[in-house]
MMTF fields as JSON, N, C-alpha, C and O atoms, coordinates in Angstrom:
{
  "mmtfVersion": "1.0.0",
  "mmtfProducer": "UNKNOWN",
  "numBonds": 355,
  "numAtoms": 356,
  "numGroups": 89,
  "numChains": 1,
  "numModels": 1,
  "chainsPerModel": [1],
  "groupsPerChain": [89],
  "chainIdList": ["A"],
  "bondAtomList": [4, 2, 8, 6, 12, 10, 16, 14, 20, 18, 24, 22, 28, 26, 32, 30, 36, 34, 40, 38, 44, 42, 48, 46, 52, 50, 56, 54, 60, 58, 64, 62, 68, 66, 72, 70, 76, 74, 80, 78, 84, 82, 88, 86, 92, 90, 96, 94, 100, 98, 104, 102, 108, 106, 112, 110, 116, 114, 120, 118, 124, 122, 128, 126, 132, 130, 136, 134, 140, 138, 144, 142, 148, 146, 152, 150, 156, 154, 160, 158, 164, 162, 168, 166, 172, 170, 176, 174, 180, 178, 184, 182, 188, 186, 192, 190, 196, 194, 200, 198, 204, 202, 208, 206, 212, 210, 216, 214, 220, 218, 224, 222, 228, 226, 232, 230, 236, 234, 240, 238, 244, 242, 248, 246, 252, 250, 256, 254, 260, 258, 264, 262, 268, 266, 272, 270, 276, 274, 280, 278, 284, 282, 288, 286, 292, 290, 296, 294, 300, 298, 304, 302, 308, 306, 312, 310, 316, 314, 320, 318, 324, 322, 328, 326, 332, 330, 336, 334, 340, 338, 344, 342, 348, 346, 352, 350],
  "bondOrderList": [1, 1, 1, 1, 1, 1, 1, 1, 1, 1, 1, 1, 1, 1, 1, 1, 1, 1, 1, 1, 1, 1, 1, 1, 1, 1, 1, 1, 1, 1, 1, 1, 1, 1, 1, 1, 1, 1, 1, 1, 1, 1, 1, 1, 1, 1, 1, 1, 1, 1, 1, 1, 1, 1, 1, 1, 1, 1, 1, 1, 1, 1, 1, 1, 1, 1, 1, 1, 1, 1, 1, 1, 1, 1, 1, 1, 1, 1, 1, 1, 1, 1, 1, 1, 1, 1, 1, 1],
  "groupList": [{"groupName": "UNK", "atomNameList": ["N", "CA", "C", "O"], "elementList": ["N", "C", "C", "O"], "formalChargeList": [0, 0, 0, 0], "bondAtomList": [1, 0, 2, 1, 3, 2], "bondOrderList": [1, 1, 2], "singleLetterCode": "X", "chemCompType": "L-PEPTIDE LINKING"}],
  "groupTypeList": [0, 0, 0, 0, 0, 0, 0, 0, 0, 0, 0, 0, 0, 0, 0, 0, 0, 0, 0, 0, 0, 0, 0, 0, 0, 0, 0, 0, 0, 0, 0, 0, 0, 0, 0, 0, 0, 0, 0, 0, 0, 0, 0, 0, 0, 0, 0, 0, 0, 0, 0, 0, 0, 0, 0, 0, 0, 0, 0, 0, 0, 0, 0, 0, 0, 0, 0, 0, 0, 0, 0, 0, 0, 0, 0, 0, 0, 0, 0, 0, 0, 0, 0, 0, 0, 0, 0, 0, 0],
  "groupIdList": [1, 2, 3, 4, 5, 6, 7, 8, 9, 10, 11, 12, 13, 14, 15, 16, 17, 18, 19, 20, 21, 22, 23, 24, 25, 26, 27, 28, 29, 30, 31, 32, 33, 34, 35, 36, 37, 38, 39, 40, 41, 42, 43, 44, 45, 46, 47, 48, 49, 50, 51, 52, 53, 54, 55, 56, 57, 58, 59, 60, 61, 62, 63, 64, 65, 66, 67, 68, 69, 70, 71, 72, 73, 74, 75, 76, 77, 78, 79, 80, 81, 82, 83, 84, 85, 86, 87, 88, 89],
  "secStructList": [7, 7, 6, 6, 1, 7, 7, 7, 3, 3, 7, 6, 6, 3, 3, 7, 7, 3, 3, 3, 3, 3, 3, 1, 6, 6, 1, 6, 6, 7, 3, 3, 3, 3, 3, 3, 7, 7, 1, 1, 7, 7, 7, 3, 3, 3, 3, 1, 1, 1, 7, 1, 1, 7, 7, 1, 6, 6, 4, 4, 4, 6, 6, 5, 7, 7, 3, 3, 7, 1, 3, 3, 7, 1, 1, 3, 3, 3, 3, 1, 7, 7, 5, 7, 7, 7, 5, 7, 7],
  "xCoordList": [0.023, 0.672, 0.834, -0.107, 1.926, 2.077, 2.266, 3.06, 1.815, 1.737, 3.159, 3.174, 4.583, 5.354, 5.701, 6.306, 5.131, 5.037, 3.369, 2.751, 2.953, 1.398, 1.567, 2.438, 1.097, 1.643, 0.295, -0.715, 0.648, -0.469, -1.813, -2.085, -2.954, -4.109, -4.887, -4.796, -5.7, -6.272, -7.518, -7.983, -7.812, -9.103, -10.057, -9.891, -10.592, -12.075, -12.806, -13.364, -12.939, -13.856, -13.202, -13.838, -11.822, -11.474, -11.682, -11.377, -12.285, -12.892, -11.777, -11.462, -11.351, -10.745, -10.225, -10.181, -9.781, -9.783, -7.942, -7.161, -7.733, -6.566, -5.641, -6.218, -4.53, -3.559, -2.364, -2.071, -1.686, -0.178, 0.348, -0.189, 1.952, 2.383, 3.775, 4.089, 4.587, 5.368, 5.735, 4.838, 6.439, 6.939, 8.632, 9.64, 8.721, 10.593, 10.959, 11.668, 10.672, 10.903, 12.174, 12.354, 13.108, 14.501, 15.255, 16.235, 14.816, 16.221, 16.168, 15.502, 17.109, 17.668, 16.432, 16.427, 15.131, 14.457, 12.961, 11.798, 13.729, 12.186, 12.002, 12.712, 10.611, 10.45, 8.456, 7.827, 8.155, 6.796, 5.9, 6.564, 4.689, 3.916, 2.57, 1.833, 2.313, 0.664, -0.126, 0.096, -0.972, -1.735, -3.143, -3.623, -3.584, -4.897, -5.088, -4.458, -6.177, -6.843, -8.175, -8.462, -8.856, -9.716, -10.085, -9.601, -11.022, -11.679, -10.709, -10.5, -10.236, -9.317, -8.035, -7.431, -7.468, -5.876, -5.546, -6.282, -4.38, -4.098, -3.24, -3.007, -2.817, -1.952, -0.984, -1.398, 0.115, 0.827, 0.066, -0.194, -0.125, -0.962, 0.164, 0.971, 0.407, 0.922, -0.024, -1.186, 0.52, 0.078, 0.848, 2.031, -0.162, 0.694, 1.539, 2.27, 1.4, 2.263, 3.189, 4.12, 2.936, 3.672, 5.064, 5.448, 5.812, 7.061, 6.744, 5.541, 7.883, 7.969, 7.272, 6.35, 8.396, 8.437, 8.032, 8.058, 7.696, 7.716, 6.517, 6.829, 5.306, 4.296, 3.335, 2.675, 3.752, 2.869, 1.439, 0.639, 1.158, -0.393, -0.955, -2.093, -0.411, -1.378, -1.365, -2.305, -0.543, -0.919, -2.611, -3.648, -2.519, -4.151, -5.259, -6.244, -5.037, -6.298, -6.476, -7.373, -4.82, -5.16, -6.059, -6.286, -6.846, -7.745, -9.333, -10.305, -9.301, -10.567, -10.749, -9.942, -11.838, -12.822, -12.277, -11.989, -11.953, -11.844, -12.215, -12.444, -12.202, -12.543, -11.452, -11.306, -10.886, -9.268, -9.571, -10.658, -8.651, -9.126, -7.608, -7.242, -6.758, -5.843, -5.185, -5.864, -3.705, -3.273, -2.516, -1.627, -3.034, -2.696, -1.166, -1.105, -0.505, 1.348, 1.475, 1.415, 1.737, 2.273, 1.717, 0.744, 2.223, 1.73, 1.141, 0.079, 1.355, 1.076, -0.509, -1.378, -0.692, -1.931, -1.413, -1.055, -1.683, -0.996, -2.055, -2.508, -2.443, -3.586, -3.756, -2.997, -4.392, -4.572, -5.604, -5.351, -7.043, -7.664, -8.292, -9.025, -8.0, -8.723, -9.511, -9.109, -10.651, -12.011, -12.14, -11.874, -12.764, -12.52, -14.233, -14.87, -14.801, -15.984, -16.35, -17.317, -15.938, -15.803, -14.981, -13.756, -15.383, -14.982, -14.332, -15.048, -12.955, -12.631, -12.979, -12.586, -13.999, -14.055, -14.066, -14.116],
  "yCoordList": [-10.986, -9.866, -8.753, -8.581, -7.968, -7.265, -5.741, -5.724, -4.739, -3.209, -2.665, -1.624, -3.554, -2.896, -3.773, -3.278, -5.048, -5.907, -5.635, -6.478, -4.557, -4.064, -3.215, -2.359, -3.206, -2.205, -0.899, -0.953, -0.133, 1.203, 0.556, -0.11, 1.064, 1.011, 2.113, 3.027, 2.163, 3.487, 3.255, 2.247, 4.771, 5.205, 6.643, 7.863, 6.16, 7.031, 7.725, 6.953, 9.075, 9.445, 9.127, 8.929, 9.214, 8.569, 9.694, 10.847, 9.219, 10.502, 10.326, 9.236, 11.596, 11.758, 13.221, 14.013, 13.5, 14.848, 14.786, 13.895, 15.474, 15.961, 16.491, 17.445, 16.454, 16.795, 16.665, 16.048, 17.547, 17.368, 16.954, 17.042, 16.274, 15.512, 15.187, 15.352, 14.628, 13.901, 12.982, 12.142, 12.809, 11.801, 10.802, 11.497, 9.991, 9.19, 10.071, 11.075, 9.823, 9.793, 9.386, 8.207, 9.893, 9.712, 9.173, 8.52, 9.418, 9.081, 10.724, 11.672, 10.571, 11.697, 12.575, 13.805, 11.595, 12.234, 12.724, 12.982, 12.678, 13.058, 14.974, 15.973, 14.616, 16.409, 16.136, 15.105, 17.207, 17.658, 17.279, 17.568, 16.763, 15.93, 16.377, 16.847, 16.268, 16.415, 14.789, 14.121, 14.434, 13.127, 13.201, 14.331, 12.647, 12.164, 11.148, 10.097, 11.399, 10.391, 9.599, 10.192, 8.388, 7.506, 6.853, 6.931, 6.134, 5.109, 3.538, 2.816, 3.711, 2.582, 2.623, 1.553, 3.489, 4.184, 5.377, 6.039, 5.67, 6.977, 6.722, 5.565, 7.839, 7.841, 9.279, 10.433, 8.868, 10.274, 11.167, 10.708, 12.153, 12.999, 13.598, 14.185, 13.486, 13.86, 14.452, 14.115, 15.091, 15.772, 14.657, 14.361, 13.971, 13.486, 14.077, 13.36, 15.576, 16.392, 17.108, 17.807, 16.935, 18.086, 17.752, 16.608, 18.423, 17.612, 16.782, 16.563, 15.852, 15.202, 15.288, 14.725, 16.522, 16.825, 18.473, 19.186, 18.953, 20.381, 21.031, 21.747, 20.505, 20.847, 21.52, 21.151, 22.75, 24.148, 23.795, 23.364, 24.189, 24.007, 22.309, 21.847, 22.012, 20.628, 21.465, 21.237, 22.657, 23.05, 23.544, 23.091, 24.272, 24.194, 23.942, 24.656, 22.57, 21.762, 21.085, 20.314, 21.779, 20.993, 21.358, 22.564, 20.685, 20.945, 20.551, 20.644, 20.1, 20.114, 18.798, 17.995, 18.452, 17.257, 17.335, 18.439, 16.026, 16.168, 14.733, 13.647, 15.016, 13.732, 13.623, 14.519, 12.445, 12.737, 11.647, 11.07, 11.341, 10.18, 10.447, 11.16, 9.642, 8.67, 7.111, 6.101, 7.2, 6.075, 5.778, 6.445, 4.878, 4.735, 3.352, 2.419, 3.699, 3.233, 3.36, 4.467, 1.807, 2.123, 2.779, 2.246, 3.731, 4.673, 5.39, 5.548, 6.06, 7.024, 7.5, 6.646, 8.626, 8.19, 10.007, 11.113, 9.336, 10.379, 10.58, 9.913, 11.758, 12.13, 12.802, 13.77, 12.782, 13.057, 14.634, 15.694, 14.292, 15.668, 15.458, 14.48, 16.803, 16.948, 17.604, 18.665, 17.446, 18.409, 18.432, 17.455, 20.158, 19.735, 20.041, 20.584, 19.208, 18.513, 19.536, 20.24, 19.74, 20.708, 21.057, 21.027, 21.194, 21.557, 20.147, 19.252, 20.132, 18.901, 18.643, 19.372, 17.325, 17.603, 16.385, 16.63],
  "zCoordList": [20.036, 19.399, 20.431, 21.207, 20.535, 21.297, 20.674, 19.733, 20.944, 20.664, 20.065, 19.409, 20.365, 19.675, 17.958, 17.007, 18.039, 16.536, 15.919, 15.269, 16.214, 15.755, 14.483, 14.638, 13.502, 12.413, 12.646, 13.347, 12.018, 12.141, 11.774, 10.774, 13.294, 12.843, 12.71, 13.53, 11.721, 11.233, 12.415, 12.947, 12.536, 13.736, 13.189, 13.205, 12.952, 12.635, 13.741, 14.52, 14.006, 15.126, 17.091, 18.126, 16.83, 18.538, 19.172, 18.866, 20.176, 21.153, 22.64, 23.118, 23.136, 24.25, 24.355, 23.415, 25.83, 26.755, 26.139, 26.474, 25.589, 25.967, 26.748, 27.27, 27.156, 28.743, 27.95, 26.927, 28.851, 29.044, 30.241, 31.344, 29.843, 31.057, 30.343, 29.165, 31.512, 31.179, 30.067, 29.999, 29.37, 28.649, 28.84, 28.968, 28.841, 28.786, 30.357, 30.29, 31.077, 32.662, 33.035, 32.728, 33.568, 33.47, 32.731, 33.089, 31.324, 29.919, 29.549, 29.965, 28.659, 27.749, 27.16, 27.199, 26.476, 25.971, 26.917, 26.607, 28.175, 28.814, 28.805, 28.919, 28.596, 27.752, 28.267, 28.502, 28.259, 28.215, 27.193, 26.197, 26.724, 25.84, 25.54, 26.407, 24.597, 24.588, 24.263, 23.253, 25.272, 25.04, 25.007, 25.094, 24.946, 24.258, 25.125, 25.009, 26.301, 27.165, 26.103, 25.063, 26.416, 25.326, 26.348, 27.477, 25.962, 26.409, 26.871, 27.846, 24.95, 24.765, 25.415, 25.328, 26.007, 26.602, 26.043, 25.311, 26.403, 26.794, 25.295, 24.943, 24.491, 23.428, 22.894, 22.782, 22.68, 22.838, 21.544, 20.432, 21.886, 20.509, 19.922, 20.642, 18.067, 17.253, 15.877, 15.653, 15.321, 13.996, 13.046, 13.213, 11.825, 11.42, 10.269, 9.587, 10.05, 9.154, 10.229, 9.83, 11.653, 12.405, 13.124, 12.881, 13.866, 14.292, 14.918, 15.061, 15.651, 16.551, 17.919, 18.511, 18.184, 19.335, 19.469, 18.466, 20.662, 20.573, 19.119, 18.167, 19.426, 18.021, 19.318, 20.29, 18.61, 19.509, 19.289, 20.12, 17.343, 17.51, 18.428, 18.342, 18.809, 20.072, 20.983, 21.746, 21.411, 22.993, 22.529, 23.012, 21.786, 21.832, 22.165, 22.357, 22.256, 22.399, 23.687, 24.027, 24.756, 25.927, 26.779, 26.679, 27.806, 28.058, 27.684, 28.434, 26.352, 25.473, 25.368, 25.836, 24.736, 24.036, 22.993, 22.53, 22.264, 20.66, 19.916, 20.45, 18.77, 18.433, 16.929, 16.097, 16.923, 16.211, 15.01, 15.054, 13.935, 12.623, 13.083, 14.017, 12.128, 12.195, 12.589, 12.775, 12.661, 12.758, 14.403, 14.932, 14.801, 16.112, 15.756, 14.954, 16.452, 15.767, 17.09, 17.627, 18.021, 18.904, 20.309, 20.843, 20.802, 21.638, 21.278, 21.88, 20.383, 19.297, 18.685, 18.508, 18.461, 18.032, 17.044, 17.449, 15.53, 14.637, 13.84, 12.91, 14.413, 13.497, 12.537, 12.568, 11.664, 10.102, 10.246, 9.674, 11.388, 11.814, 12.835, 12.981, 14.136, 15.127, 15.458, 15.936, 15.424, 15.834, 17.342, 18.042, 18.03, 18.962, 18.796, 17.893, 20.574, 20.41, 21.719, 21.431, 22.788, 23.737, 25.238, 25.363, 25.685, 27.163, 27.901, 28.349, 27.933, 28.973, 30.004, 30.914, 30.373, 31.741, 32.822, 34.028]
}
């Protein structure tokens, strides 16, 4: 099975440093990102009530420890709530 025929898996407690960076690297939609570094890989960080793209409250948290619940879809990791845990480092 491969990550794009994977349906949403729910995640309890995922722990990782948050960053910004790049996203879609020479297409149309390459734009600035907020991700979520893990143990398990790296995953684009989303709100799963918030936009797409351009979701201010994530600048927030760059920098920090957090520990996130949701559904990991993909690249994606769409979270339902993020606590932050502390200091990125």
């Amino acid at each position: 099975m491969t990550v794009s025929d994977a349906g949403p898996q729910r995640v309890d407690a995922l722990e990782g440093r948050v960053v910004a960076g790049p996203v879609g690297a020479g297409s149309k939609s390459q734009r600035e990102a907020v991700w979520i570094e893990t143990a398990q890989g790296r995953y684009l960080l989303r709100r799963r009530t918030g936009p797409s793209h351009g979701d201010a409250t994530l600048a927030r948290y760059v920098g920090l420890r957090v520990v996130c619940s949701g559904f990991i879809v993909g690249t994606s990791l769409l979270a339902d709530r993020i606590d932050v845990i502390g200091p990125g480092v």
